[in-house]
C-alpha positions, 0 to 999 in steps of 0.5 A: 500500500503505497497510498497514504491512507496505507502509510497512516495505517501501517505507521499505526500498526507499527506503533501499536506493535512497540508499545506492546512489545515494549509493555512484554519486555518491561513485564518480563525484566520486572519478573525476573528482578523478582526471581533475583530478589527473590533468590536474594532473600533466600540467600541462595547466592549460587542461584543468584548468580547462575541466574545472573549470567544467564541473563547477562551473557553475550549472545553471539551467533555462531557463524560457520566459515563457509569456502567456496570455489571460484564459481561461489559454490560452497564446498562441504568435502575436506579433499575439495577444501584443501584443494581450494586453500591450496590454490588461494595459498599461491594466488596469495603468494604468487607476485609478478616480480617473484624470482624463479627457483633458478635466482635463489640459492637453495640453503644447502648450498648457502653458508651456514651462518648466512642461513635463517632458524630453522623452524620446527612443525611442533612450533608452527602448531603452537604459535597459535596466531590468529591472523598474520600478514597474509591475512589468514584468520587462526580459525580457518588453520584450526579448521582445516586439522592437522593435514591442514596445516601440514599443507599450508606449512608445506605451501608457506615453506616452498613460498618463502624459498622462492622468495615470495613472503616473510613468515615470522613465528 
């Protein structure tokens, strides 16, 4: 109803739903003041204050990371989800200006003092990070499990002696 006969009416209703609304919610704390009170009285502190953190409680809604493929669909099996970390791992670290393997010199072949800390996979698992220069939330690493992680750490280390990124733990 575009009228505005239609806009009165509507605006009408809509008033008519907060007052009652207002009227239930304000019902409603003053319900649950009295059960605080109540348990206050009775000196049931436990009580008390399991009732206050139910009523105090961040409600957050769980949001679920979805991964998609390039088309946008979503991807429910673990082997198509690697798959798809994978590609966005190169295309993350793949630069126009990366030199080729031919450039860098393997560690092997490099002095030992010039050569950087050798990091561990048991350090890689407990850095714990949440989101480093890449742009890669923690949560999705925790996602994808141990062969997860090994991928990315396997990807992240052929990357970086390729000269692409910094990785720091």
């Amino acid at each position: 109803m575009n009228t505005e006969e239609g806009k009165k009416r509507y605006r009408t209703l809509n008033n008519q739903l907060h007052r009652i609304t207002d009227k239930a919610k304000e019902q409603w704390w003053n319900s649950q003041c009295d059960e605080l009170e109540k348990l206050d009285s009775q000196a049931r502190m436990d009580l008390l204050y399991k009732k206050v953190s139910e009523l105090t409680k961040d409600r957050k809604k769980r949001q679920n990371m979805r991964i998609c493929d390039k088309e946008g669909i979503v991807l429910r099996e673990l082997e198509h989800v690697l798959g798809r970390w994978n590609e966005y791992v190169e295309e993350l670290y793949d630069k126009e200006n990366k030199p080729s393997e031919e450039e860098i010199p393997l560690e092997e072949f490099v002095e030992e003092d010039m050569q950087g800390p050798i990091i561990l996979f048991s350090e890689f698992e407990t850095a714990k990070k949440a989101e480093g220069p890449d742009g890669i939330p923690g949560e999705l690493l925790e996602l994808l499990g141990p062969t997860g992680n090994k991928n990315y750490l396997q990807y992240a280390i052929k990357y970086m002696r390729l000269g692409c990124g910094q990785m720091t733990l």
